[in-house]
N, C-alpha and C positions, 0 to 999 in steps of 0.2 A: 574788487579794489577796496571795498567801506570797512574789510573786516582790518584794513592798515590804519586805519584811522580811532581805534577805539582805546581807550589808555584802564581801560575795566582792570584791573587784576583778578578778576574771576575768569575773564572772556580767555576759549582756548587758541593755544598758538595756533597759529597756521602758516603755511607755507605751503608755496607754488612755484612751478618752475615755466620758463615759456623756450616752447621746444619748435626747432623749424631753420628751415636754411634761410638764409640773411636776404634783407629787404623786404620782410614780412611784417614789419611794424614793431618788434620785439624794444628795439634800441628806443621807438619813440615812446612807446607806454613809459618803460621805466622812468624815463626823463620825466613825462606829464606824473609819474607820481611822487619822484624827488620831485619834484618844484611844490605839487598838492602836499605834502606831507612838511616839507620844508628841512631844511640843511641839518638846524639843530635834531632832528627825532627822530635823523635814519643814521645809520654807519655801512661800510662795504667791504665785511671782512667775508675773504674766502672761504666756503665752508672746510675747505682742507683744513683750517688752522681751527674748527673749533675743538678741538680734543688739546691746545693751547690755553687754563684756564687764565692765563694772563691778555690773551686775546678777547676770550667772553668776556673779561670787564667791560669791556667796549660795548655790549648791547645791553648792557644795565639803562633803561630809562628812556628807550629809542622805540620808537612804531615800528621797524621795521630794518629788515640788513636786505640790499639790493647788492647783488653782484651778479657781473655779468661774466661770461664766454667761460663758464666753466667746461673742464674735457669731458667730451661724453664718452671716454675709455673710463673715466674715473667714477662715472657717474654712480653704479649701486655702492660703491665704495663711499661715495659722500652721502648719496641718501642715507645709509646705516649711521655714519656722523649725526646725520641731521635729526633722525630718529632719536639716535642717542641722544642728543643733548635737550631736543624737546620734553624728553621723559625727566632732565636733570630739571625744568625750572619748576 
């Protein structure tokens, strides 16, 4: 969780995903790390849409993009997204 918290521009990205059928706690971390992180320095855009560069504006200046109940049909198909644009910042 501390590595959401560091505003470094050296510090490398990172991303994590939390995997598990429902009532395992998933929904309430996210929540305890919006409220820790705070409103303004996260956003919640789907990874589907970052190959959208009018969408990525949106994570210019934010700790962190939390989204949730992505398809897990979709899933290596966004990891490669995610991959990709981690290698763009």
């Amino acid at each position: 969780m501390g590595a959401h918290f560091t505003t470094d521009p050296l510090a490398d990205p990172v991303f994590m995903f939390l995997l598990g059928e429902g009532g395992n706690g998933k929904t309430v971390y996210l929540s305890a790390l919006q409220y820790l992180i705070g409103s303004d320095n996260y956003c919640s855009i789907e990874p589907k849409e970052f190959d959208s560069e009018q969408t990525r504006v949106g994570l210019d200046g934010k700790l962190a993009n939390i989204s949730d109940d992505i398809d897990s049909k979709a899933f290596p198909s966004i990891l490669k997204k995610i991959i990709s644009f981690l290698h763009r910042l």
